[in-house]
C-alpha positions in Angstrom: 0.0 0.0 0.0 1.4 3.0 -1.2 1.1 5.9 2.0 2.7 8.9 3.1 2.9 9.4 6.8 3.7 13.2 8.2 5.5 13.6 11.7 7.2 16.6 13.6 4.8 18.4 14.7 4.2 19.8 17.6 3.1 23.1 20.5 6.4 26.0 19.7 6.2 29.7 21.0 6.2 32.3 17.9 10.0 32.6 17.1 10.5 29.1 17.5 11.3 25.9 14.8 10.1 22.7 13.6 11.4 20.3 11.4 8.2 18.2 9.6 9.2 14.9 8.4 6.8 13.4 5.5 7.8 9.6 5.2 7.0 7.4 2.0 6.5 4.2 1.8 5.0 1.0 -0.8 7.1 2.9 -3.6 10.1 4.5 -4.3 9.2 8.5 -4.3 12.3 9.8 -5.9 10.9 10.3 -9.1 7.8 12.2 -7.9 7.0 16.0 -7.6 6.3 16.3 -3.6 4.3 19.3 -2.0 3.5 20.7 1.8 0.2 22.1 2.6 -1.6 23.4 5.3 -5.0 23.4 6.7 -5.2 26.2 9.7 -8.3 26.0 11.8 -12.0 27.0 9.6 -9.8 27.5 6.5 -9.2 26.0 3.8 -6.2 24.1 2.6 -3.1 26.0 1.1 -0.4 25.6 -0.6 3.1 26.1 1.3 6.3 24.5 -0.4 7.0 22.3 -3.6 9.6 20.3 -4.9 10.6 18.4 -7.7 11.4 15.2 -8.0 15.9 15.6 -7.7 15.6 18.4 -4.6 15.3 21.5 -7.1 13.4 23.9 -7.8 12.3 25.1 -4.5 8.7 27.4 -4.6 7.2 28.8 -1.2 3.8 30.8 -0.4 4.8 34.6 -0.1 3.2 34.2 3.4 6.3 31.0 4.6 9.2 32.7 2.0 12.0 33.4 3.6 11.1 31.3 6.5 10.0 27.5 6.1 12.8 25.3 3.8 11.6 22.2 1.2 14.2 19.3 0.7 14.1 15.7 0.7 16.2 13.4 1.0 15.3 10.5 -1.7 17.5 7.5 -0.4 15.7 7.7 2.7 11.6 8.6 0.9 11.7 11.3 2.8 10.2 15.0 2.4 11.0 17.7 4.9 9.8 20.9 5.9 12.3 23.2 8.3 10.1 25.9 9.7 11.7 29.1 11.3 10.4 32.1 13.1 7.2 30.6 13.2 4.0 32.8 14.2 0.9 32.2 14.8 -0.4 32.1 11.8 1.4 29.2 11.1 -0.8 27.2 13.2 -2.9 24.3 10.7 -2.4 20.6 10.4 0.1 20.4 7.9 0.3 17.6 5.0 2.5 16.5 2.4 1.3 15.6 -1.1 2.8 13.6 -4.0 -0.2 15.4 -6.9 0.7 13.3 -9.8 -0.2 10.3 -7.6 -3.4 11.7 -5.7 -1.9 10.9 -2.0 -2.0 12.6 0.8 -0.9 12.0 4.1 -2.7 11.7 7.4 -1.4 15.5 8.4 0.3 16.8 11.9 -0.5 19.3 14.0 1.3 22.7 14.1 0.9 25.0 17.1 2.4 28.1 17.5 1.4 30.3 20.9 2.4 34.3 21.0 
């Protein structure tokens, strides 16, 4: 079975970091386009951070640029997300996404108190 499984998250004071972990499993990712979205509480879901399939090509949200990092690390099917200066706006459940494939993963939970 083919599943993507976010972990990391986690309660942080504005200012602080988090690293999200998206883990892949069933197949081999390296080949697939990967993204990070968010869902913050009675919103809808966002965009945050894409990349492609070799590590490149790095695109953000204007609201995260500057502040959250995409990479992956495909010998390991592994997407990560390295958040900095968080606020708390940046609280949501946060998910990772492989489009071309139509999976998501079960999300974690980012809080950030002022």
């Amino acid at each position: 079975q083919v599943r993507l499984a976010e972990s990391g998250g986690g309660l942080v004071q504005a200012g602080g970091s988090l690293r999200l972990s998206c883990a892949a499993s069933g197949r081999t990712f390296s080949n697939v386009n990967m993204k990070w979205f968010r869902q913050p509480p009675g919103k809808e879901r966002e965009f945050v951070a894409s990349i492609n399939w070799s590590g490149g090509s790095p695109s953000y949200a204007d609201s995260v640029k500057g502040r959250f990092t995409i990479s992956r690390d495909n010998a390991k099917n592994t997407l990560y997300l390295q958040m900095n200066s968080l606020k708390p706006d940046d609280t949501a459940v946060y998910y990772c996404n492989a489009p071309i494939l139509g999976i998501w993963g079960q999300g974690t939970q980012v809080t950030v108190s002022s």
